[in-house]
N, C-alpha and C positions, 0 to 999 in steps of 0.2 A: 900810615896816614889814614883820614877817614875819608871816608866818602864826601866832604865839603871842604872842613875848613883846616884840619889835621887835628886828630887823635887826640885825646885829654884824659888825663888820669880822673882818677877819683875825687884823687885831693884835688885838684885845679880845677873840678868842675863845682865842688863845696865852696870854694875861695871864690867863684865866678856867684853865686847865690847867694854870697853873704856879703860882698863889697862892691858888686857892681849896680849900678842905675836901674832901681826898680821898672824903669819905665821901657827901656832900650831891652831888659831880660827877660820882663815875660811878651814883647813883642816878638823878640828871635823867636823863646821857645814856643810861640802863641800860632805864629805863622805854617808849620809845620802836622800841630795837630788840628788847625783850620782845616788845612787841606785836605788832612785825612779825615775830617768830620764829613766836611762838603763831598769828596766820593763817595764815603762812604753813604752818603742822602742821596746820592746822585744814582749811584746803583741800587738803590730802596728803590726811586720813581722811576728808574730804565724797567725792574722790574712790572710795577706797576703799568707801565707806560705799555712796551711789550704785549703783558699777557691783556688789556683792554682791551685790544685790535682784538681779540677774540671774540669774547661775546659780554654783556652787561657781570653774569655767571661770574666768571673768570676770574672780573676785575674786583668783584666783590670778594670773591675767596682769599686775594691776596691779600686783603683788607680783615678779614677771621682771621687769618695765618700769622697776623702782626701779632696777636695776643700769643702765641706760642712762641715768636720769634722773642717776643719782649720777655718771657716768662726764663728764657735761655739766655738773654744775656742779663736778665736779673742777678741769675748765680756767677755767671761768669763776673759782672762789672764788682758783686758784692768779692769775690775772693780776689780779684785781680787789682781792686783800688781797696779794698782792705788790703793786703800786702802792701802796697804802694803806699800808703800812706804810713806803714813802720818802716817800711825802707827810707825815704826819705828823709825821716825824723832821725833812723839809725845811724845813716852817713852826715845827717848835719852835725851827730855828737861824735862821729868817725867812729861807728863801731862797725867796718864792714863784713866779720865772718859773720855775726848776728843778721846783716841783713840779707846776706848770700842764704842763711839758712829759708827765709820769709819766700826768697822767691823760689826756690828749686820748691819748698814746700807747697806752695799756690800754685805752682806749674803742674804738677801730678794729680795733688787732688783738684784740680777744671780737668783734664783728662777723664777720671773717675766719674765725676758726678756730670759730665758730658755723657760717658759712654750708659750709665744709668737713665736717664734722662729719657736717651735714645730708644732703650729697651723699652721700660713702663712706656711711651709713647708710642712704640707700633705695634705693639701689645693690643692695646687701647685706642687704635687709631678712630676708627669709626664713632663710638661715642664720644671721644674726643674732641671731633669739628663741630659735632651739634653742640657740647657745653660750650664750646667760642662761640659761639651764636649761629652757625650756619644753617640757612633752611633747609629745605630739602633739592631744590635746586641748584643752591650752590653747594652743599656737602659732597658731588663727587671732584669736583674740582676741587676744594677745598682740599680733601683724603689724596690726591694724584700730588698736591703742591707740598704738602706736610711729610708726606715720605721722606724724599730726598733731604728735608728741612733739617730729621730727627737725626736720619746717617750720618749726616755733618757735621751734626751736634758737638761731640769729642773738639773737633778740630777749631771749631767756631770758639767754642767757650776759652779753647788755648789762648788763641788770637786774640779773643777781647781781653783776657786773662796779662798775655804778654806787653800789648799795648799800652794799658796803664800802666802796669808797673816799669815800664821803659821813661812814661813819660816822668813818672817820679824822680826818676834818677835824672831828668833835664837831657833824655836823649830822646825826645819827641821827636827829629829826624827821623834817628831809624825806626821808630813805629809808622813813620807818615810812610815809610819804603814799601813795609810790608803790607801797609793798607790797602795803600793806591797799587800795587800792582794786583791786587785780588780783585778792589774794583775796576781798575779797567777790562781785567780780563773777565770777570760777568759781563761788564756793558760792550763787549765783542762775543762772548758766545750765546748771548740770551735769542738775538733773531737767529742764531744757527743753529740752535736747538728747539726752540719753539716752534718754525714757522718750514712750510715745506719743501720750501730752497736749500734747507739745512737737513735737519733729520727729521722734523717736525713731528714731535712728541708735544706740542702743543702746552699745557700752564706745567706738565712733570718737565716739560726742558728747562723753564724758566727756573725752577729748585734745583735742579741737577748743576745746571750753570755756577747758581750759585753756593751749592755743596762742592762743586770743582775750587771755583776761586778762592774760600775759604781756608781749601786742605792749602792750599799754594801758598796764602797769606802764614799758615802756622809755617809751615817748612821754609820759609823763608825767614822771617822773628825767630826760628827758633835759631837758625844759623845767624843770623844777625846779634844775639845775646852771647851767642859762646863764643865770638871771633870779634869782638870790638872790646877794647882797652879800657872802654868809659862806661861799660857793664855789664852788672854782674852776671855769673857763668848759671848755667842751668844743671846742678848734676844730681845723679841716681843718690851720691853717697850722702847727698845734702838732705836729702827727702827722711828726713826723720820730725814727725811731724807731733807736736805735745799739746796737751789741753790747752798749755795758756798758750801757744801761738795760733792755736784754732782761735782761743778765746780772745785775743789781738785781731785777729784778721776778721772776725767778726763785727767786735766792739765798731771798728773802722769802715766796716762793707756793710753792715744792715743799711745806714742810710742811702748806697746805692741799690740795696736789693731793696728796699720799701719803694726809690723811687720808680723802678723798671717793674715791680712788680705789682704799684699801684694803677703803673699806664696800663700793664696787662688786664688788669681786672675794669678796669674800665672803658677800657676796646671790648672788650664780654658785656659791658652795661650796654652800651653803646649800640652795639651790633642786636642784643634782644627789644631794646628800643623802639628799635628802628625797624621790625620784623612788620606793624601794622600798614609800613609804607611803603613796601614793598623792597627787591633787592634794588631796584637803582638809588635808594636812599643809602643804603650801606654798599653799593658802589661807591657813589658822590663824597660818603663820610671817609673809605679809603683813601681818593685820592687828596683830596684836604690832607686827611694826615700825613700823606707823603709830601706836599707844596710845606705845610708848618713844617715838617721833621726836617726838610732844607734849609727853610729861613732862619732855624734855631741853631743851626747846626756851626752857624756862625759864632754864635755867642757863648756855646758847648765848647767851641773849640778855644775860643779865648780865654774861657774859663778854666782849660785843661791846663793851658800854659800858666796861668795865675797859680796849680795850683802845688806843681814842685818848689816855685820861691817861698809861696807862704809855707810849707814843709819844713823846709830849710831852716828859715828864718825864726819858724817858730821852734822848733828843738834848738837854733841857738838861742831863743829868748830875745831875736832884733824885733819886738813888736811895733820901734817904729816902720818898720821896713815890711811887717805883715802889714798893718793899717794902710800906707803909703798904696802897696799893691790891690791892696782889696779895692779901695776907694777910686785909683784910678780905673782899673778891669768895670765896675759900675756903672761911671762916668759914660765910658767910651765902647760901651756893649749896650745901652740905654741909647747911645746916640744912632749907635749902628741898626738896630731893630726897630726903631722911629722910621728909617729911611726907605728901608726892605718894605713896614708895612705898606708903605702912601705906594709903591711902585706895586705890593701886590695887591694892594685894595682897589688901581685901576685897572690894573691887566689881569684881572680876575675871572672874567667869562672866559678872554684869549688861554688862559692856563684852564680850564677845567676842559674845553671844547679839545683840548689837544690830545688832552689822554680818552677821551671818551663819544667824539663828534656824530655818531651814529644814535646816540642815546639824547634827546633833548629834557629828558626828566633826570637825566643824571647832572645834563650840563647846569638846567634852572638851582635846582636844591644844593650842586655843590657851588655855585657864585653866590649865591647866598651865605650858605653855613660859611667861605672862605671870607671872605668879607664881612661877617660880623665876630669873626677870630682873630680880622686882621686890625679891629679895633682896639683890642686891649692886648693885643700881644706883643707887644715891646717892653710891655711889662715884665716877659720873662726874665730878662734882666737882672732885675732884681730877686726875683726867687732862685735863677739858677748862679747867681754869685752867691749868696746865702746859703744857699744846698753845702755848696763848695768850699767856701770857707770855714763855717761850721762843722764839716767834716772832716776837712783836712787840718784843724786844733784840735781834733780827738772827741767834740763835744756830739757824742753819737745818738743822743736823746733827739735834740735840738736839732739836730741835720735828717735823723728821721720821721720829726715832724715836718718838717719841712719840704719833704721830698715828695710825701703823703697829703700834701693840702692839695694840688690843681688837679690831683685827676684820681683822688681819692677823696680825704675828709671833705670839700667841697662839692669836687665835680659827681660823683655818687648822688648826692643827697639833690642837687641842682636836677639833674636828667630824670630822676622821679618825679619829684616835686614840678620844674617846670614843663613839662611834657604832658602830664598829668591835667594844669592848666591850659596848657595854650599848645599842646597838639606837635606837630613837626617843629612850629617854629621855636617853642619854648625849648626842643629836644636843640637847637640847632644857639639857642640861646646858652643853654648850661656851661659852655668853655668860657666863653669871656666873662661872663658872672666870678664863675670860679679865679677865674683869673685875678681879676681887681681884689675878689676878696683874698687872696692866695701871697700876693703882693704888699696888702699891708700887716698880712700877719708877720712875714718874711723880714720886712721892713722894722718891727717892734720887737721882731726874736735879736735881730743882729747891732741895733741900737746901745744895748746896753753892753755887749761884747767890748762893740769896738773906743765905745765910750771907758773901757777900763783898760783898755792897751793901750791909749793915748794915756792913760794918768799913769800906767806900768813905764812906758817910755818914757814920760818925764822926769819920773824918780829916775831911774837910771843913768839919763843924761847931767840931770844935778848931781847923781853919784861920781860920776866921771869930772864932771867938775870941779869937785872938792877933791878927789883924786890926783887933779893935776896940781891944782895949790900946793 
């Protein structure tokens, strides 16, 4: 039996993807890696939160360190949702040794290019923090938080590695298992290691904590994959890894590595930016990104579950059944990010003063920059169902455009350009710019897609038709 509802084969869970109610299937599967999106945000700002109480310093370092953290799960999210997306296409055509091979293969090499990662970065530690942007005042905190960051590396990239491709196969449960108990257990050891009731190691607790919870999160997905009936096993003998299934796993994971890797380079813009305005400007911009990386994380995870049915459904070729799903995840991620913003748009001083109340030029500049993020950000919406969809049909051009407009091809060009004019506040302008424009590119890539799986579905269904006569 499983852990919820009882154990489901392979087959039964393909059968559950191709014939049941687009709308009732990616809410089950939607709910599960909500959850784990939201801890997973949630232990982002415990950190954040935490290491603040220390000094203005601190807060901003954990805010550099996002560009390394994002640079890490760049590689991971591109091997672990490129597998994921042949896996799923694999099992929707039932070819499962082929897709057993995809994931023991993803699973070693995120190990590899984790433990790699790790070296070149403590290597390199020291010049390291200053290319993230750190000044000289925050670069020892920054170097103390980044340590532990890089050791964990391995185990992190597994985890993000494992996660997707779980969720592919529509067992988002047990990813949400091994999520959530890594974050809770950061958001329980982060004041025991930071702070001097505990061990107090000060902003290195706050990475150690979460280099501990991480290792827990792999060791726990890993045993969750090779002891559940509904998927597939993790093994040494499968690890035989060939061009074209690099060249698969890529084709499918660049558009998550442009996306992660474009937010990284522009937390780098960002952070040098904002170097004229001192560091409570790139405090203030840290914790914004941790309050949005929450509010998104809703619509992240809805999309997560949207995106094993369109999998499915697209290796069977039910494009009515892609469409159906796409259009409603839209609908009802659009409505839900409308609601988030008007709640974080008033209680937007109350939320910056909470991670930073000692600092009044942290609190001014980030209710500001929160609140003109929180106007156009339900927009996301639509760019991250677009990301999604388009990636998960294989269209790997169009999903890496895509992924690269809001905080890359746009938001780059914006933070120069309007900073340049208008000072702090054009720097604090650049996201929501980006955004509207980001939105209706997203909007004109996915247009003509979906406008040809409606005519694909209609021939079909007159095929069927004529069929029955």
């Amino acid at each position: 039996m499983s852990i919820l509802h009882g154990e489901v084969t392979q087959e039964e869970r393909t059968r559950q993807m191709l014939t049941e109610p687009v709308h009732d299937l990616i809410i089950r599967l939607a709910v599960p890696t909500i959850i784990t999106m939201l801890v997973t945000s949630i232990y982002n700002m415990a950190d954040t939160f935490y290491v603040s109480q220390i000094n203005t310093q601190a807060s901003a370092a954990v805010g550099i360190i996002y560009a390394l953290s994002a640079i890490i799960q760049a590689f991971a999210y591109m091997i672990g949702m490129g597998a994921g997306n042949n896996i799923a296409r694999l099992l929707g055509q039932e070819k499962n040794e082929a897709a057993a091979k995809y994931a023991s293969v993803a699973y070693f090499t995120e190990l590899i290019v984790g433990a790699m990662i790790a070296a070149i970065g403590i290597i390199g530690l020291r010049p390291l923090v200053y290319m993230l942007g750190a000044t000289d005042t925050i670069a020892p905190y920054a170097m103390d938080y980044a340590r532990y960051i890089l050791l964990a590396a391995p185990f992190m990239m597994c985890s993000f590695g494992m996660n997707n491709m779980m969720r592919f196969q529509g067992n988002a449960m047990y990813s949400m298992i091994g999520i959530t108990f890594g974050g809770i257990l950061n958001i329980i050891l982060d004041p025991i290691f930071i702070y001097d009731f505990g061990f107090g190691l000060g902003i290195a607790g706050a990475a150690i904590a979460t280099g501990i919870s991480q290792i827990c999160s792999f060791f726990i997905l890993t045993y969750l994959c090779n002891h559940t009936q509904s998927c597939i096993s993790i093994s040494l003998s499968n690890f035989r890894p060939t061009p074209r299934i690099y060249a698969n796993i890529l084709h499918n994971g660049i558009p998550s590595f442009t996306r992660q890797g474009v937010a990284s380079l522009a937390s780098v813009v960002l952070n040098l930016a904002a170097h004229p305005y001192g560091d409570a400007a790139i405090a203030a911009m840290s914790i914004v990104n941790r309050i949005t990386m929450f509010l998104n994380s809703a619509i992240v995870g809805f999309g997560q579950g949207f995106q094993p049915v369109c999998g499915f459904n697209f290796g069977a070729k039910r494009y009515d059944r892609v469409v159906e799903s796409y259009e409603f995840c839209l609908r009802t991620g659009t409505m839900v990010l409308m609601a988030l913003c008007v709640l974080g748009f008033i209680g937007a001083t109350p939320l910056i003063t909470a991670f930073r109340r000692e600092d009044a030029e942290v609190i001014r500049i980030g209710s500001t920059a929160l609140r003109m993020q929180l106007v156009s950000f339900w927009l996301m919406a639509q760019i991250t169902m677009a990301n999604m969809f388009t990636q998960t049909i294989g269209l790997g051009f169009r999903a890496a455009l895509i992924s690269m407009l809001r905080q890359g091809l746009y938001m780059i060009p914006m933070v120069i350009i309007l900073s340049s004019a208008f000072g702090l506040t054009g720097l604090l302008l650049a996201q929501p710019v980006s955004d509207v424009l980001s939105s209706i590119t997203a909007f004109l890539v996915t247009r003509m897609i979906i406008k040809d799986f409606k005519q694909k579905a209609a021939a079909e269904a007159i095929g069927h038709a004529d069929e029955a006569v």
